[in-house]
C-alpha positions as CSV (number, residue, x, y, z in Angstrom):
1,X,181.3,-8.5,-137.5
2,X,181.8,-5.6,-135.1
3,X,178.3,-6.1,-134.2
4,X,178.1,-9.4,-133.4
5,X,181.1,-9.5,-131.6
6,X,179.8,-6.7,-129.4
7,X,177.0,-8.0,-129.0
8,X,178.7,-11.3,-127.6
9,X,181.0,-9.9,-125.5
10,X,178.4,-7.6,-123.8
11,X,176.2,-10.5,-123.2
12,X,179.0,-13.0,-121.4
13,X,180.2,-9.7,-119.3
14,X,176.3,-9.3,-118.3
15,X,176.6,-13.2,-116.9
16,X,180.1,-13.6,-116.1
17,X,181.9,-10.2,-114.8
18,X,183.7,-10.5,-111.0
19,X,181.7,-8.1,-108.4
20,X,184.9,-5.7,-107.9
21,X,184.7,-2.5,-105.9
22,X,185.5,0.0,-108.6
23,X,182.8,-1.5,-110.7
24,X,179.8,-0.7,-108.8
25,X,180.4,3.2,-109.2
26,X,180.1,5.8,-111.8
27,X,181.7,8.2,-110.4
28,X,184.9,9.1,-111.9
29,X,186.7,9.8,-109.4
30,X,187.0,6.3,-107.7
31,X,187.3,4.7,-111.6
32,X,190.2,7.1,-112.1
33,X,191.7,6.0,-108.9
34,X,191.5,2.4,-109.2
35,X,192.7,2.4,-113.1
36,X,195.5,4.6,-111.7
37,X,196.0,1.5,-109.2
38,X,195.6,-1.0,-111.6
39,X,198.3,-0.2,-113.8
40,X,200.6,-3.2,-114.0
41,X,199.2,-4.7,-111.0
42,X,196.9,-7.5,-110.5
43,X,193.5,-6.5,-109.5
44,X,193.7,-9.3,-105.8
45,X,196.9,-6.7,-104.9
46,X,194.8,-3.3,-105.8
47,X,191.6,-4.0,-103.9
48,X,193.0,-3.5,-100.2
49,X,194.4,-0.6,-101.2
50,X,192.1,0.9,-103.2
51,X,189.3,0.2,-100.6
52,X,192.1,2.2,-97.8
53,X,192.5,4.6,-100.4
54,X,188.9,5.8,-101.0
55,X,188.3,6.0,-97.1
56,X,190.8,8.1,-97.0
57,X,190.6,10.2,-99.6
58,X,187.1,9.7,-100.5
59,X,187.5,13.0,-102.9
60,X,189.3,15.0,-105.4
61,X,189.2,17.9,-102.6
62,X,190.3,15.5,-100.0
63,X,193.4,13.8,-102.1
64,X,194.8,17.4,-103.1
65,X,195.4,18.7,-99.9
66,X,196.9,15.4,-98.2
67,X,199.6,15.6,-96.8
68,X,202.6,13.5,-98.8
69,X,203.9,11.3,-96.5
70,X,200.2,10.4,-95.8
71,X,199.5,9.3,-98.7
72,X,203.0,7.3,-99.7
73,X,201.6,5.4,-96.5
74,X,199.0,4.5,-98.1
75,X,200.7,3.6,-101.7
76,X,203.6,2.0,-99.9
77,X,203.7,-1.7,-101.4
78,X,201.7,-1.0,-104.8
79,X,205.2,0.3,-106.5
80,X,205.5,2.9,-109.1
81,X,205.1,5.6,-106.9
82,X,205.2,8.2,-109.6
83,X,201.4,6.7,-109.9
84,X,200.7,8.6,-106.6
85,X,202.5,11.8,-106.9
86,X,201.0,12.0,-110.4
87,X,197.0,11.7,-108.6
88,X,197.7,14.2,-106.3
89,X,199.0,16.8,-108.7
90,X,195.8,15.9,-111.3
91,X,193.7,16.1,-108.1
92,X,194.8,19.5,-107.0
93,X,194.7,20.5,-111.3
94,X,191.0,19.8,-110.8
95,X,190.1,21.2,-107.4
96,X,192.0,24.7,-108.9
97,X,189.7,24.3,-111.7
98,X,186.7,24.2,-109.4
99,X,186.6,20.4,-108.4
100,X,184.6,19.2,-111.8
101,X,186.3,16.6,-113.7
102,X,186.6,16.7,-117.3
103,X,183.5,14.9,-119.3
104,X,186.0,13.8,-122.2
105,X,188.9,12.1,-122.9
106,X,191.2,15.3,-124.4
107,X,190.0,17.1,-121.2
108,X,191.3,14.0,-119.2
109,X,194.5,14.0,-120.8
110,X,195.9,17.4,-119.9
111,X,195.6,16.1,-116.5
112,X,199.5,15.0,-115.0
113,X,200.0,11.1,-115.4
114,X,196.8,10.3,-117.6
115,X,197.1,8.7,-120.7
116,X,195.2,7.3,-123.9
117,X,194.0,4.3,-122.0
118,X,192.8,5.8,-118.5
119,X,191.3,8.6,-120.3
120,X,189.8,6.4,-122.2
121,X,188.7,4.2,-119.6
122,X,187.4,7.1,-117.0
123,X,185.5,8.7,-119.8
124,X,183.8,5.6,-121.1
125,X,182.7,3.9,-117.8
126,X,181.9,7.0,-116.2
127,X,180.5,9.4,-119.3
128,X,179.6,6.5,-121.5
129,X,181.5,8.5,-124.1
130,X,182.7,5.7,-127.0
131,X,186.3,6.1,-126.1
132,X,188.8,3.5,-126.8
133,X,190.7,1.6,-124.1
134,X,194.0,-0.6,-125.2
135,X,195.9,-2.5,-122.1
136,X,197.8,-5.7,-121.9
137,X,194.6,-7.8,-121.4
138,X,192.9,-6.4,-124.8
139,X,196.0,-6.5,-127.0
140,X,196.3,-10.1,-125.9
141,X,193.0,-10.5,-126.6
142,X,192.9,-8.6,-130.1
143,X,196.2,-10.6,-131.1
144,X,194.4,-13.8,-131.2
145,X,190.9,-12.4,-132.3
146,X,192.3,-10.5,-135.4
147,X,195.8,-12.6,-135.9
148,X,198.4,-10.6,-135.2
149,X,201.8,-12.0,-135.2
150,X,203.9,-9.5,-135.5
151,X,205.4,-7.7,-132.3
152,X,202.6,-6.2,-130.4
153,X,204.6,-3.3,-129.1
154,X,205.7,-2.3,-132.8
155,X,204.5,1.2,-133.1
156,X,202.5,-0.2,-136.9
157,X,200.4,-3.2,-134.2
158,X,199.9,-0.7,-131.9
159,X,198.2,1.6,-133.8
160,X,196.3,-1.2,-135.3
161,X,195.2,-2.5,-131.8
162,X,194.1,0.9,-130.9
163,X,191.5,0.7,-134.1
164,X,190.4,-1.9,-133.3
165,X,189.3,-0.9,-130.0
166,X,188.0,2.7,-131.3
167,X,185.8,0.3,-133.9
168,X,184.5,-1.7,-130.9
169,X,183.8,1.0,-128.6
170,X,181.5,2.7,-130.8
171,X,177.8,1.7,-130.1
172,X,175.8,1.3,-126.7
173,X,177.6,0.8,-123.4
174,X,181.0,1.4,-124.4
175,X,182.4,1.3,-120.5
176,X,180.9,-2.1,-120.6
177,X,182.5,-3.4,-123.8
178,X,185.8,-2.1,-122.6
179,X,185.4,-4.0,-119.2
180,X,184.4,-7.1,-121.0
181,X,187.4,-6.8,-122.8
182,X,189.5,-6.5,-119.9
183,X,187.9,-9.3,-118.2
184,X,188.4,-11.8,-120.9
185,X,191.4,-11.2,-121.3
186,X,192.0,-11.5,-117.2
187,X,189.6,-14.7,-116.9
188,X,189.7,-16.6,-120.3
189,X,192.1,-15.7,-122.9
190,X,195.1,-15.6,-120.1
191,X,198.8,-15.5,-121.4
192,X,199.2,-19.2,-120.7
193,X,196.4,-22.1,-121.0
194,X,193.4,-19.9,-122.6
195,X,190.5,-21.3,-122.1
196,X,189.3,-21.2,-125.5
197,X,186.5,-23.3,-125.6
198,X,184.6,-21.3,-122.4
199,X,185.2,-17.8,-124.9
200,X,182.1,-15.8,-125.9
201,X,184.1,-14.9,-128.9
202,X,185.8,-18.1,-130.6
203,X,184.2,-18.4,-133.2
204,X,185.4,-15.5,-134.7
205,X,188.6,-15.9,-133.3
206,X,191.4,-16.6,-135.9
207,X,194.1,-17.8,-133.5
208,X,191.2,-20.5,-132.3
209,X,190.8,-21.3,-135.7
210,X,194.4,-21.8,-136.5
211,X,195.2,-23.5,-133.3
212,X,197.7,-21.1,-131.6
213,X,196.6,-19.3,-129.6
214,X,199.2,-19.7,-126.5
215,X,201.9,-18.5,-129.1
216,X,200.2,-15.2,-129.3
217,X,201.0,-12.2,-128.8
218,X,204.4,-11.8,-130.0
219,X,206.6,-10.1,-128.3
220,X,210.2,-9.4,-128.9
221,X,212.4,-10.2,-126.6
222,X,213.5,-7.4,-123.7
223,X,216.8,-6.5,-122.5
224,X,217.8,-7.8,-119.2
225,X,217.4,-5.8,-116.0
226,X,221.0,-3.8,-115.6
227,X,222.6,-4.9,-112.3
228,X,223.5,-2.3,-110.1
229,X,225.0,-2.5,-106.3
230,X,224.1,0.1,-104.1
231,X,224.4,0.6,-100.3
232,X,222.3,1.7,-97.1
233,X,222.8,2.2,-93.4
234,X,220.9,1.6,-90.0
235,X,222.8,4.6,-87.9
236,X,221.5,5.1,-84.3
237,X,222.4,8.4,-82.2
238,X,221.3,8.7,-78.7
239,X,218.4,5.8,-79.2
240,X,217.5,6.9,-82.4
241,X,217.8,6.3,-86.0
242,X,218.4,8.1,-89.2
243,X,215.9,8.3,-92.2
244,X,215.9,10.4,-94.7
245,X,213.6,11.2,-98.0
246,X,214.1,10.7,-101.7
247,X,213.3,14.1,-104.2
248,X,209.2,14.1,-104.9
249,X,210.8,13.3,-108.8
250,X,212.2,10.2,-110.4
251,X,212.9,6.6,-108.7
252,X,211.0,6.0,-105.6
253,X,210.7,9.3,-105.4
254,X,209.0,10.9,-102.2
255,X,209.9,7.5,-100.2
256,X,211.6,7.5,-97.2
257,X,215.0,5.1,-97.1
258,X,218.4,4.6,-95.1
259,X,221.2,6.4,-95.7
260,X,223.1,5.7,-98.6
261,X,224.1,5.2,-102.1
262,X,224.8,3.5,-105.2
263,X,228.3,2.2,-105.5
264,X,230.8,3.7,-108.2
265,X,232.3,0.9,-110.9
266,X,234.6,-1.0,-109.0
267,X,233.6,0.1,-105.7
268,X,233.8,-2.2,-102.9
269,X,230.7,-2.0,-100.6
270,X,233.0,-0.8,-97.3
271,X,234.5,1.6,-99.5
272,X,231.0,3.2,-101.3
273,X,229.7,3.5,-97.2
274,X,232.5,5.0,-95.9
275,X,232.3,7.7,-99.3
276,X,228.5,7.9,-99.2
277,X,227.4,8.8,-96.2
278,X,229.9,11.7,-95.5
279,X,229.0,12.8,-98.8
280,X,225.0,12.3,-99.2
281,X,225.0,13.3,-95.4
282,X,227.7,14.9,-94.0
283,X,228.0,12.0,-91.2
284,X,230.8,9.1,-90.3
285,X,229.1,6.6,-87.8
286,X,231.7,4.4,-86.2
287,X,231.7,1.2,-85.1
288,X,229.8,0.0,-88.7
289,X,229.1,-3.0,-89.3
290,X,228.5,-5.6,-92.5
291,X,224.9,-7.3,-91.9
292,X,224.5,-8.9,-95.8
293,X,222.3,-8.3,-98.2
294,X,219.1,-7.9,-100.2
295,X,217.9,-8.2,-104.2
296,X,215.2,-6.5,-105.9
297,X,214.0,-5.9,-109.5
298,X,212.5,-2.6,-110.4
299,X,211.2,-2.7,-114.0
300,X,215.0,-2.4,-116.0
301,X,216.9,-2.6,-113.3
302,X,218.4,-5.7,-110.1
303,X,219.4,-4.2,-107.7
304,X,221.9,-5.5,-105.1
305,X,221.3,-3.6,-101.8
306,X,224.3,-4.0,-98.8
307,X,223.1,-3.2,-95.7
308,X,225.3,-2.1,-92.5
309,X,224.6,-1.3,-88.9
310,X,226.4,2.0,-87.2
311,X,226.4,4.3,-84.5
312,X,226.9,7.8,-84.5
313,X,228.2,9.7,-81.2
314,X,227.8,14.0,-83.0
315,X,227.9,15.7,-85.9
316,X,225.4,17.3,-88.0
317,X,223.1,15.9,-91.3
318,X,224.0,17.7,-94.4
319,X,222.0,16.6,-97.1
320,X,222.9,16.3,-100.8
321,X,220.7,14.4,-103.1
322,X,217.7,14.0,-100.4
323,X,215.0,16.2,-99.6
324,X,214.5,15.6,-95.8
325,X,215.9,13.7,-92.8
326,X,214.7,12.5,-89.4
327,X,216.1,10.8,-86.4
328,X,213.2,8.3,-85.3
329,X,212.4,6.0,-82.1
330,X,213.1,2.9,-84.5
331,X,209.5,1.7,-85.0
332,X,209.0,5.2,-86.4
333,X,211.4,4.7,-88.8
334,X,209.6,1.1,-89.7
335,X,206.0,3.1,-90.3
336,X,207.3,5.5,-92.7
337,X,206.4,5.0,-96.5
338,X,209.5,2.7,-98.1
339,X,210.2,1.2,-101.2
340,X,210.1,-2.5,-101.4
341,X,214.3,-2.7,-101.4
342,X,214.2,-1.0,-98.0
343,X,211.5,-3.0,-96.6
344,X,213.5,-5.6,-97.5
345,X,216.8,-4.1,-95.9
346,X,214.6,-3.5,-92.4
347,X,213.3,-7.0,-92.3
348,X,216.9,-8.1,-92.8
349,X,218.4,-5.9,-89.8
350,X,215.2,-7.0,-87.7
351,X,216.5,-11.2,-88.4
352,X,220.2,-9.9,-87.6
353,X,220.1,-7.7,-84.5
């Protein structure tokens, strides 16, 4: 069977696969970048910045001496930014190593943020080595082919789903097979309406056969996103404002954001500004002022962001908690590499002047 499905699925890629950038290279350095980028976000969002990206840093020698706040510039928008801090230090691993990547997938994964599946995907497409690649499209895909209904993130499934693919990669083109199985999941066998009946591979399929396949994968439920309330402050000194920079580790980290801070339990919003920004920066603006507020959800958590307007007439920044600080003409401070919350706080003070 593993034959023929092969065999299938390497003859609809052939006909059917989308022209994408990434896809017209073997070199492993632009396939590790763009499945780097294409980690939990759709392929239309990646392919402006991977395009930027490569022009860049068309190198492993260029990327590990960039400068940071160059290249969270370049990242700003594409979200988990650990992504980015993670190529450069794998990027500078290599170039200390002599600039030669690693031909197989162990070698791949001593490298800082790669995994079982972009190893796996860098060393197949770009080595042809028969390496196994498992991401939400394939297990989606899998879960109906095979029928699997239990939950697909249960460590028993997953190590199942990651046979399967090892089974299917072994034979010719094995980059190929693991691209067609990416791309039917993305084109044909979505999470919603699968378009069963234009598959390559139906008439093996078992959730085909049985009629449900929309009801598969299963997946147990998730907890919901803890709500948190934090705040942040547009302070100007003499024309200029303050910005200062999260720690290279952890959330956002690396990004540059208003002054602030989360709130305590049972903290009013005036109260957590007038305690923050003495204590995260040593400063107390006068003359602040309430401008509302923003919402965003990071992966497990909503955040409710308040956002105030102050001025500040001396005094000196004392950090705690952030790595940097700048007082900027403010259309600096609107060019530096944010998060999405503070983009969203900026746009806010821009419609409430």
């Amino acid at each position: 069977m593993s034959r023929r499905l092969r065999n299938a699925l390497l003859s609809w890629y052939d006909a059917h696969r989308r022209d994408l950038p990434w896809r017209r290279s073997r070199d492993p350095y632009a396939i590790w970048v763009s499945e780097t980028m294409l980690q939990q976000t759709r392929v239309e969002t990646v392919i402006p910045y991977y395009e930027r990206f490569l022009r860049r840093f068309p190198d492993v020698a260029t990327l590990a001496a960039a400068e940071p706040d160059r290249l969270m510039e370049l990242w700003a928008g594409l979200g988990y930014y650990s992504r980015a801090r993670n190529l450069q230090k794998a990027a500078q691993q290599v170039q200390a190593a002599g600039g030669e990547f690693p031909s197989d997938a162990a070698g791949w994964r001593e490298l800082p943020g790669v995994g079982r599946y972009t190893a796996g995907a860098v060393t197949s497409i770009a080595f042809d080595q028969p390496e196994p690649i498992v991401d939400g499209n394939v297990a989606r895909v899998f879960s109906r082919l095979f029928g699997i209904r239990e939950d697909i993130r249960s460590a028993p499934v997953v190590a199942q789903l990651w046979e399967r693919a090892a089974q299917l990669a072994r034979g010719v083109r094995p980059g190929d097979l693991n691209q067609a199985l990416m791309e039917l999941g993305a084109t044909l066998c979505t999470p919603r309406s699968p378009r069963c009946l234009l598959c390559p591979v139906r008439r093996h399929c078992d959730a085909h056969a049985a009629g449900d396949a929309e009801a598969l994968p299963v997946k147990a439920k998730k907890a919901a996103p803890r709500a948190m309330e934090a705040v942040a402050a547009w302070i100007e000194r003499g024309g200029r404002t303050l910005a200062v920079r999260r720690p290279p580790g952890g959330l956002l980290g690396g990004l540059w954001e208003l002054p602030g801070d989360q709130l305590h339990p049972g903290e009013t919003p005036q109260a957590g500004l007038a305690r923050a920004l003495p204590e995260r920066v040593g400063i107390s603006p006068t003359r602040v002022q309430g401008v509302g507020h923003v919402e965003h959800v990071f992966t497990h958590r909503r955040l409710r962001l308040h956002v105030f307007r102050g001025t500040l007439k001396g005094g000196r920044v004392r950090l705690d908690g952030f790595d940097a600080h700048k007082w900027l003409a403010p259309g600096r401070v609107r060019s530096l590499p944010h998060g999405a919350a503070t983009r969203k706080a900026l746009a806010l003070l821009d419609a409430r002047p």
